[in-house]
C-alpha positions as CSV (number, residue, x, y, z in Angstrom):
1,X,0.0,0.0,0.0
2,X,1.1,3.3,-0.7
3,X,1.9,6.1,1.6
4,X,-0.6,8.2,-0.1
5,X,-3.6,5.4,0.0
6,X,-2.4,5.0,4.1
7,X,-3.2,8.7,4.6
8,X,-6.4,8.7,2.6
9,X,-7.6,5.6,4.5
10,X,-6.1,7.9,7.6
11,X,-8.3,10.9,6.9
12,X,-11.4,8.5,6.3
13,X,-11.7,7.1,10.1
14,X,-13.7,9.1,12.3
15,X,-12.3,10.6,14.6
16,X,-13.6,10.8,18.3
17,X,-14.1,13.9,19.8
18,X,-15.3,13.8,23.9
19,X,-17.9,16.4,23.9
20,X,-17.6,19.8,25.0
21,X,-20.3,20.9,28.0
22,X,-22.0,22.8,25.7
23,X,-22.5,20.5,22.9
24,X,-24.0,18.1,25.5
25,X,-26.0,20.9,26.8
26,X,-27.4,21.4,23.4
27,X,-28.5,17.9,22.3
28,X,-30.2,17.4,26.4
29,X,-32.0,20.2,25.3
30,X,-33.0,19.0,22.2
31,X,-34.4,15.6,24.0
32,X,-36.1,17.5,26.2
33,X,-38.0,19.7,23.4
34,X,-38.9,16.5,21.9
35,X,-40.5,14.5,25.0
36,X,-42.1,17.6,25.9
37,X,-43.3,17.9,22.3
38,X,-44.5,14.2,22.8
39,X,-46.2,14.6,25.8
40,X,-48.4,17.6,24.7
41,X,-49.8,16.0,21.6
42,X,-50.2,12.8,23.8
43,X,-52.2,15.0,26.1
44,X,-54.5,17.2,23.5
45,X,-54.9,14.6,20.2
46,X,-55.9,17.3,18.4
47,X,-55.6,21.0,17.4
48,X,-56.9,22.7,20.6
49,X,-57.3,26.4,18.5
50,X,-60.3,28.3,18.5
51,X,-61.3,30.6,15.7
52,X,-64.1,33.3,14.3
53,X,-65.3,31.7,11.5
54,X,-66.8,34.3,8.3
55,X,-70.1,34.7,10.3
56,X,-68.3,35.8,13.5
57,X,-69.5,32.5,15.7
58,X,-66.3,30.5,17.8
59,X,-65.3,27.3,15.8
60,X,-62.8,24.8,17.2
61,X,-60.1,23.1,14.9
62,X,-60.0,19.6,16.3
63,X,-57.8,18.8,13.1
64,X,-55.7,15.5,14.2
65,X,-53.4,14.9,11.4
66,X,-49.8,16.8,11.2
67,X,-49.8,17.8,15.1
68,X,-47.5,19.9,16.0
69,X,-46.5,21.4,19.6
70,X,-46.5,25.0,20.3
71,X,-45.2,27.1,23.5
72,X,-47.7,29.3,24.3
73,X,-44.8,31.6,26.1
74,X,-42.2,31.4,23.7
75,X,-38.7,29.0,24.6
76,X,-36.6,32.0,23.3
77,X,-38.1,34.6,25.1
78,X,-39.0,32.2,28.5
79,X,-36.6,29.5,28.7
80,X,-37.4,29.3,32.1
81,X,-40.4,27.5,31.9
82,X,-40.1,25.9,28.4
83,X,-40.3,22.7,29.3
84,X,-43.6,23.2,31.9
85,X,-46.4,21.1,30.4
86,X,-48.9,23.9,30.8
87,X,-46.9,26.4,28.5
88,X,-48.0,24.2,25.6
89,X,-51.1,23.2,23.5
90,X,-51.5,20.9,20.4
91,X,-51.8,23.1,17.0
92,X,-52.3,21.7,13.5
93,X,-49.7,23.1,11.0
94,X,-52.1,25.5,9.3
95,X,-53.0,27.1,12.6
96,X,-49.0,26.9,13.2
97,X,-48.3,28.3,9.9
98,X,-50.8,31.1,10.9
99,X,-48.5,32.3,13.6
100,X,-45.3,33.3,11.0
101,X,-48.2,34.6,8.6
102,X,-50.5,36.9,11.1
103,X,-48.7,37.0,14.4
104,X,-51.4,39.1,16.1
105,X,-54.8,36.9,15.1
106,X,-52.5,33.8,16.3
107,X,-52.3,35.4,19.4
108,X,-55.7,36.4,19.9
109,X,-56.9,33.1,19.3
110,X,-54.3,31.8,22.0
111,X,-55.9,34.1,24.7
112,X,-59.3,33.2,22.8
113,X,-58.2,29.4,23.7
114,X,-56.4,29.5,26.8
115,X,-57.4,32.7,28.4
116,X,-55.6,35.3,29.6
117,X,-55.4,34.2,33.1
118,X,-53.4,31.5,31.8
119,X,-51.1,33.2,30.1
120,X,-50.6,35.6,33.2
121,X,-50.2,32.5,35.7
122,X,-47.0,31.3,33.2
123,X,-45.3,34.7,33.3
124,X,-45.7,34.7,37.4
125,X,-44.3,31.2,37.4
126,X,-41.5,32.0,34.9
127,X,-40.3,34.9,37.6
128,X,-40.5,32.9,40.2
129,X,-38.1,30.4,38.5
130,X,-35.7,33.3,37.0
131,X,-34.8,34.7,40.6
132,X,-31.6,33.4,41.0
133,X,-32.2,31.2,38.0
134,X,-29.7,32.0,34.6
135,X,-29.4,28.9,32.2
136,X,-30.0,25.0,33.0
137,X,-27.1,22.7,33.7
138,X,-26.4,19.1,33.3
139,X,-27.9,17.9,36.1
140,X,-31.1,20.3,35.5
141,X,-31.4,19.0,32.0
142,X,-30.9,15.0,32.9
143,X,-33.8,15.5,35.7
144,X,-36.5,17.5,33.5
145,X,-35.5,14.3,31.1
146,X,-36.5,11.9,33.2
147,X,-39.3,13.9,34.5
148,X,-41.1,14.5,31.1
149,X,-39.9,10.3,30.0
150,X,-42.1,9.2,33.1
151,X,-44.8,11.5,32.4
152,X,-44.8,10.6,28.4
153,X,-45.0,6.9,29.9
154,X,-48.1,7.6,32.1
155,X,-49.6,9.6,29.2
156,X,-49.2,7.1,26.7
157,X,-50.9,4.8,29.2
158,X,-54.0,7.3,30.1
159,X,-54.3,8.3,26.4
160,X,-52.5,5.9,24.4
161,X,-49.6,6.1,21.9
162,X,-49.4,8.5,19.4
């Protein structure tokens, strides 16, 4: 074998990397989202929105096909409580899509679904988490992991699986 076919084969082995403390950070986070994602479209089934139809009367989605999860106070904006069950609710993808279209009807029919007083109980809870609170460690992540895998688990067995 030639020198030149021994580097190739060289640069073609992986090579391992340990993981920085952010990188796992990142990907915790990311299983988080998704049992937390799971677990609220275990929970609703369907598209929990509530709109004005053309003749001004309250009509509910119940679409159940392409479920998607939505934070009712945004992760970016409240990362505090973006894994709490109750800042979420099941939305189809045209009443997700609405939100990037017409930001301000989406959230009128939040409030419209939810209520206000919902909304306002999150924002309390979120400051009472932040005092003293600035990002989530390992150890934070691992235990809102587990939490949300058991409570997927007795979802899926009070609902069934998705």
């Amino acid at each position: 074998m030639a020198d030149d076919e021994k580097w190739a084969e060289w640069d073609r082995k992986p090579k391992s990397k340990k993981k920085t403390t952010k990188q796992i950070k990142k990907d915790l986070t990311a299983e988080c989202l998704r049992l937390w994602s799971l677990c609220i479209r275990t929970r609703d089934r369907k598209c929990q929105l509530e709109f004005m139809d053309d003749k001004g009367r309250i009509r509910s989605c119940s679409e159940d096909t392409y479920l998607q999860a939505h934070h009712l106070l945004g992760k970016r904006n409240h990362s505090a409580i973006m894994f709490d069950l109750d800042n979420g609710l099941t939305i189809c993808r045209n009443q997700h899509f609405l939100e990037k279209a017409n930001p301000a009807v989406f959230h009128n029919m939040i409030i419209r679904t939810e209520g206000i007083d919902k909304l306002d109980e999150l924002r309390r809870r979120e400051i009472n988490l932040k005092y003293g609170h600035n990002k989530f460690t390992i150890d934070d992540l691992l235990r809102i992991k587990a939490y949300l895998t058991a409570k997927l688990k007795q979802l899926q067995s009070d609902y069934g699986v998705l």
